[in-house]
VOKE-592138 format. One record per residue (C-alpha): x, y, z. Coordinates in Angstrom, 3 decimals, decimal comma. Layout:
<<X Y Z>>
...
REM end
This chain:
<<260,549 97,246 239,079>>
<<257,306 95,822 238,314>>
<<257,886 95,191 234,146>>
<<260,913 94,553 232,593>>
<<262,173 94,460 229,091>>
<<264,884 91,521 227,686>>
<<266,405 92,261 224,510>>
<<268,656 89,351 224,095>>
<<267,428 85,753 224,485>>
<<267,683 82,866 221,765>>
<<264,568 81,297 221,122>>
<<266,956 77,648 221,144>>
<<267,763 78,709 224,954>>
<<264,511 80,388 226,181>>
<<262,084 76,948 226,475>>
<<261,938 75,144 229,291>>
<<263,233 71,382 228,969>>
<<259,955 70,075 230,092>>
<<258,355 71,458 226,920>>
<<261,242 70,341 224,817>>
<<261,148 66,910 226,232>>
<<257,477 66,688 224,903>>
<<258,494 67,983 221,719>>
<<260,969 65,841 220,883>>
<<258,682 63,283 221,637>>
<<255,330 64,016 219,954>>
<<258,121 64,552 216,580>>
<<259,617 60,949 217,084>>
<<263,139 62,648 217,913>>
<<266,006 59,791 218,367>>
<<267,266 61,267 222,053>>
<<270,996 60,135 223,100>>
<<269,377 59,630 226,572>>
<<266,122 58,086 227,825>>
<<265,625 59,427 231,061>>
<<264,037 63,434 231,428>>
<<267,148 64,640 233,883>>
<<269,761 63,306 231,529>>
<<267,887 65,077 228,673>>
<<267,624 68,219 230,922>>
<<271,867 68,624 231,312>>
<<271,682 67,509 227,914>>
<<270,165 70,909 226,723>>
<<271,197 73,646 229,680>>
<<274,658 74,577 231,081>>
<<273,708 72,471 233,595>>
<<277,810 72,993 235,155>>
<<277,378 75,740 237,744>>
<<281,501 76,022 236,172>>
<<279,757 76,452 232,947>>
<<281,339 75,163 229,999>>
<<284,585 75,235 227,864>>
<<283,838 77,611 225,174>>
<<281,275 79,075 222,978>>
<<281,506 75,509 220,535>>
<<280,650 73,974 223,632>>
<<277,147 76,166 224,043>>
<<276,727 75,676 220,347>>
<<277,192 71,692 220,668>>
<<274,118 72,430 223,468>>
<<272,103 74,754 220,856>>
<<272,529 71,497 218,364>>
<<269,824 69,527 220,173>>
<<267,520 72,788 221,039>>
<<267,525 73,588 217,126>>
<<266,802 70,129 216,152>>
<<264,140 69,702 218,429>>
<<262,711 72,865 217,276>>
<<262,793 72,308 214,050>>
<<259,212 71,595 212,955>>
<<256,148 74,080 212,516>>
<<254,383 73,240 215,305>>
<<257,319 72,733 217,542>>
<<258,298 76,382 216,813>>
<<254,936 77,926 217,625>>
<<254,860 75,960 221,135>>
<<258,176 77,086 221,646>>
<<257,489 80,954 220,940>>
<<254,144 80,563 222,883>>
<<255,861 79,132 225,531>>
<<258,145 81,709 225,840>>
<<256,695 84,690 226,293>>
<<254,243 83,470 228,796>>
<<256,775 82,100 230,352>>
<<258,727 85,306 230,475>>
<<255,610 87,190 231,690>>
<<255,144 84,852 234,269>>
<<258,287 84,269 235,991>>
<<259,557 87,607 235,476>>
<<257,050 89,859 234,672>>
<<258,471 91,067 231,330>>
<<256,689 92,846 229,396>>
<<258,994 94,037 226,648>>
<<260,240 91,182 224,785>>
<<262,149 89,932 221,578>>
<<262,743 86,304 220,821>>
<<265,547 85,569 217,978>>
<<265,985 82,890 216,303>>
<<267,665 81,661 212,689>>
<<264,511 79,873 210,775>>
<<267,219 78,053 208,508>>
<<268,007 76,090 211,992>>
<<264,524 75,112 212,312>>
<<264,201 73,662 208,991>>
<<265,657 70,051 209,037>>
<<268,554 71,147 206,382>>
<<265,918 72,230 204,016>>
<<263,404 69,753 204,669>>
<<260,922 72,256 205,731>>
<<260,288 75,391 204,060>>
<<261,579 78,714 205,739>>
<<258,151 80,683 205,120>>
<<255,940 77,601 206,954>>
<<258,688 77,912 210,057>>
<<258,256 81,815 210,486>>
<<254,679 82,026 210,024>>
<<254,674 79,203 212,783>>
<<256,873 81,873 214,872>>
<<254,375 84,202 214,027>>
<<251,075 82,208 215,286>>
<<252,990 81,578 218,542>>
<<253,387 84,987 218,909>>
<<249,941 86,136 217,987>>
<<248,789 83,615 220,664>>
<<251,030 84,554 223,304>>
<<249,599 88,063 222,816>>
<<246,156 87,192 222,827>>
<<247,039 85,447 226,674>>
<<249,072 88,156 227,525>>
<<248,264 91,526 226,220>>
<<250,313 92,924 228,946>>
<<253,665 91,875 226,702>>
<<254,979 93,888 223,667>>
<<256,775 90,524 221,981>>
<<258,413 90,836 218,316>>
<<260,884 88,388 216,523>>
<<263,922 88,600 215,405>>
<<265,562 86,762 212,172>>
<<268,956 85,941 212,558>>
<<271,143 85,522 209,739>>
<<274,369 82,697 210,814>>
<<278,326 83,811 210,470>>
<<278,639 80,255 208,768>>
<<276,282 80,696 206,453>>
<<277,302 81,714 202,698>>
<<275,955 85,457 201,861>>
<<273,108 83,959 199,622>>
<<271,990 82,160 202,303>>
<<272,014 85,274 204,164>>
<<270,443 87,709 202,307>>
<<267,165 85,130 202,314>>
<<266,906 85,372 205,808>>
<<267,035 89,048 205,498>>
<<264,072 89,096 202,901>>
<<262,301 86,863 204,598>>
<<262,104 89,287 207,683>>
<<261,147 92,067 205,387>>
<<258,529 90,246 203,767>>
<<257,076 88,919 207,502>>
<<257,894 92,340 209,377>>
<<253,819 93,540 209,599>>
<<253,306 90,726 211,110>>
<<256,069 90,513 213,753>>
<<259,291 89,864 212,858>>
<<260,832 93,244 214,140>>
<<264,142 93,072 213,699>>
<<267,882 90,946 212,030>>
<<270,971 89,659 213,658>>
<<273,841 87,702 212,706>>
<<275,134 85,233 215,256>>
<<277,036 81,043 214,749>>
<<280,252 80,316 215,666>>
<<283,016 82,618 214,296>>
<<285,894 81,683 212,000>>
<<288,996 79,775 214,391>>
<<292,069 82,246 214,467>>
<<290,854 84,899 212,096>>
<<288,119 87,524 212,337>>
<<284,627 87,199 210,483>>
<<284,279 89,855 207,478>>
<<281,567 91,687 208,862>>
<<281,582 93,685 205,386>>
<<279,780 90,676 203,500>>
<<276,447 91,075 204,885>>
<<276,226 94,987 204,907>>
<<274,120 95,187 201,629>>
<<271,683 92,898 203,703>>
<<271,966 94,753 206,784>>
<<271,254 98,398 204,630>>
<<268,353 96,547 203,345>>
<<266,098 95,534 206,239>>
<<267,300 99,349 207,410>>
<<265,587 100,045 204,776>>
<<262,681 98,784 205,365>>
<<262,128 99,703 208,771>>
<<263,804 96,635 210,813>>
<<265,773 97,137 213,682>>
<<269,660 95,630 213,397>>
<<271,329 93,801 216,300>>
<<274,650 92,095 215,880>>
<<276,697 89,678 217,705>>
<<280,123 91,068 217,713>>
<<282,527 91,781 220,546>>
<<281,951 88,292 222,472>>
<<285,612 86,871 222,272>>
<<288,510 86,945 220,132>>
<<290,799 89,398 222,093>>
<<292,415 92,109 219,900>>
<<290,083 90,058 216,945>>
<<286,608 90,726 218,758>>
<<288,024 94,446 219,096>>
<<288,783 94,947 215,566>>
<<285,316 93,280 214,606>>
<<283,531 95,742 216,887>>
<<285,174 98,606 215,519>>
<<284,572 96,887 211,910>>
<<280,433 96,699 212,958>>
<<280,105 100,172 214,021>>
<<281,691 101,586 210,938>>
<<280,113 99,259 208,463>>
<<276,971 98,038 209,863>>
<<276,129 100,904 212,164>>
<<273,617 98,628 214,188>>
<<270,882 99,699 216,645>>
<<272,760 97,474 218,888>>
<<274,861 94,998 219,432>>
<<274,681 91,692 221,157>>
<<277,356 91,776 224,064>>
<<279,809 94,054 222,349>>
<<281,721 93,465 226,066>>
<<285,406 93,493 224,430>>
<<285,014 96,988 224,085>>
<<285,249 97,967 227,820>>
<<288,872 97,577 227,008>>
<<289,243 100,023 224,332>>
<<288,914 104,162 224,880>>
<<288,009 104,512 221,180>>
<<285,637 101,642 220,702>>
<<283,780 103,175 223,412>>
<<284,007 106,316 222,296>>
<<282,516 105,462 218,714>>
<<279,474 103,620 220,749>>
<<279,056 106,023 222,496>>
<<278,971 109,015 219,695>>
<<277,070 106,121 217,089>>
<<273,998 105,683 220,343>>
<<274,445 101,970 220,338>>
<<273,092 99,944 222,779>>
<<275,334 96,658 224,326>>
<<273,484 93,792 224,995>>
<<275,055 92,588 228,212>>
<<274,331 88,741 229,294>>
<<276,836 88,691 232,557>>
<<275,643 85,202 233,657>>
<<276,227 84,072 229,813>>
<<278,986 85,587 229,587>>
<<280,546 84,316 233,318>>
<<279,240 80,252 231,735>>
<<280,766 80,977 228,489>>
<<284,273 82,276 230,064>>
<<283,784 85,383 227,880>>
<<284,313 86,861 231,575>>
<<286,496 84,838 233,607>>
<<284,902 86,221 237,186>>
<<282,509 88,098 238,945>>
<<285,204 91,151 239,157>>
<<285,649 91,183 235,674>>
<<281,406 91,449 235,242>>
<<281,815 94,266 237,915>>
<<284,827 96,062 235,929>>
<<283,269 96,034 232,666>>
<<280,023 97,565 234,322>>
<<281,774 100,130 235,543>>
<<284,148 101,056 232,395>>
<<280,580 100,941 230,637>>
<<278,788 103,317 233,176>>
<<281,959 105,844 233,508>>
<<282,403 105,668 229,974>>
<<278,823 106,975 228,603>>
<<278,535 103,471 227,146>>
<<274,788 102,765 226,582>>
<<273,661 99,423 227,687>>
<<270,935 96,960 228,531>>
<<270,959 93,407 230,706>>
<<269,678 90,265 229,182>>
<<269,793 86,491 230,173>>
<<270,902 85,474 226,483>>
<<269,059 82,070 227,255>>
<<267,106 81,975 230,758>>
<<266,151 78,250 230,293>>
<<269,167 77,218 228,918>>
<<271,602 79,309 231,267>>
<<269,255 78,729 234,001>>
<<268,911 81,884 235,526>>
<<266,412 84,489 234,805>>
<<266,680 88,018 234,344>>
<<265,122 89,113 238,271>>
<<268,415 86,777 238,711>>
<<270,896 88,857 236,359>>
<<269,723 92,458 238,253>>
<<270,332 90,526 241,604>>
<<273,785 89,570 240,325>>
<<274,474 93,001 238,972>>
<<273,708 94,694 242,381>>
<<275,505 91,746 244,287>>
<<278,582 92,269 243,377>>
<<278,290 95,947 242,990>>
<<278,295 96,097 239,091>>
<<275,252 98,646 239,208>>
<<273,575 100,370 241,827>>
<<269,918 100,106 242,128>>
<<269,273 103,516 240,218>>
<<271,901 102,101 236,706>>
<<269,356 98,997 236,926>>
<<266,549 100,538 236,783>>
<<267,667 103,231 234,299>>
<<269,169 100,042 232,227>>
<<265,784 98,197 232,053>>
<<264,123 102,036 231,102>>
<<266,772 101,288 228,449>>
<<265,667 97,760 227,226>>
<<261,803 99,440 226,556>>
<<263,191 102,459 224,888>>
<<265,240 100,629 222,744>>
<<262,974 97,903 221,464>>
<<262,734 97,135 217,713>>
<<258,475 96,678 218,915>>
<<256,853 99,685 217,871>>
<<254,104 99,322 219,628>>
<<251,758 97,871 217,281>>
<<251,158 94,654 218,902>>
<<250,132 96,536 222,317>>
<<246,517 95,783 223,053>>
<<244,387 98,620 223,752>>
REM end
């Protein structure tokens, strides 16, 4: 497979800590650590056993946001990553996500100067690499308030000729309870509305929770896709309403296998499977390939490894990824 497509990476996890590093420094960041290979475990999994839980990841994402969270030092970082992605991996179908309300110091910095800093990164990258069909996606946050929310979503409608192709809600859930998926539907209809693609984070952990909450998104927000969605391999219905609704799982197994949303490589291998015998329509992403240090040539070697796919389900899974882009194709070069 000569060009691949990744769906699901966070623009906080897709950098490489070399570019960070000089980031932080050119913006006068205060760093907890003073020497680069500190800083480097500071903002990767950098445990091969990965880490507790997903607060743990997020307490990671902390410095990655922060660092980020300047104009320039989000147009470096989009730059970065898609000719880093091109280069390493040859993708050439790509969509970077990231919430611009992360990136903006608590309101220091205004949201519009942020994206359009996205955006120059990304007309750059495609100017270097006009082999890559890169878009952006705005992410609205599960701990945000819905106000806060539906700015995010009319943000992306207002910068969507320009790039931003798609919305996504992601942040750390609610402890013991499920997150009302319900609340952001009137922002999720509108950027439907205007052509945007929708992608949400749902079905990650939370047990018989994460189940309900899938079954919750599919009803109520019928998305495109959804970002892991892997609960659902346990569930006959749940996979029967993906299947029926044509939504596409965004499957990070290494992620997932760091973040103990999988507790081993058989359980990566069993929820293939379920998936495949089940009609359940998927695609394989890193989630993070700087951050979860691997890269996606690495996931597809995983996958066939520890026979989770055969060679045939990969490559029909990364036909998948291009086909079910948000990027419509107006950013190819002729």
């Amino acid at each position: 497979m000569e060009s691949l497509a990744e769906l699901h990476t966070h623009l906080g996890g897709s950098v490489s800590s070399d570019i960070l590093w000089t980031l932080a420094h050119e913006q006068g960041i205060a760093l907890p650590v003073k020497d680069y290979w500190d800083f480097d475990r500071l903002v990767t999994v950098s445990d091969p056993r990965g880490v507790p839980d997903l607060d743990a990841l997020d307490a990671i994402y902390h410095w990655t946001e922060l660092i980020q969270s300047s104009p320039i030092a989000v147009e470096q970082s989009v730059h970065g990553a898609i000719g880093g992605a091109y280069r390493s991996q040859g993708i050439t179908t790509l969509e970077l996500r990231f919430n611009p309300m992360k990136r903006n110091r608590g309101g220091e910095r205004d949201v519009d100067h942020i994206i359009l800093a996205a955006i120059r990164g990304l007309d750059r990258a495609s100017l270097e690499y006009p082999q890559v069909r890169a878009g952006l996606i705005l992410m609205m946050d599960r701990t945000f308030t819905p106000e806060l929310n539906a700015i995010i979503v009319e943000k992306a409608i207002r910068w969507a000729p320009r790039g931003i192709v798609g919305v996504d809600i992601a942040g750390p859930r609610p402890r013991h309870e499920r997150y009302d998926y319900r609340q952001v539907a009137p922002m999720v209809e509108e950027a439907r509305g205007a052509g945007l693609g929708v992608t949400i984070h749902v079905g990650e952990e939370g047990g018989d929770m994460g189940r309900a909450e899938i079954g919750e998104v599919i009803e109520e927000l019928r998305p495109d896709r959804i970002g892991h969605g892997i609960l659902a391999a346990g569930d006959p219905e749940l996979m029967h309403a993906l299947r029926e609704a044509g939504i596409v799982l965004e499957i990070c197994p290494t992620s997932n296998l760091l973040t103990k949303a999988l507790p081993d490589e058989d359980a990566v291998r069993e929820t293939f499977r379920t998936f495949v015998d089940h009609g359940v329509r998927f695609t394989i992403a890193t989630d993070g390939p700087e951050m979860m240090r691997t890269h996606l040539r690495d996931e597809l070697d995983l996958l066939l490894r520890i026979g989770a796919l055969t060679q045939e389900e990969i490559e029909e899974a990364n036909a998948r990824g291009h086909d079910a882009s948000f990027i419509d194709g107006r950013r190819i070069a002729a």
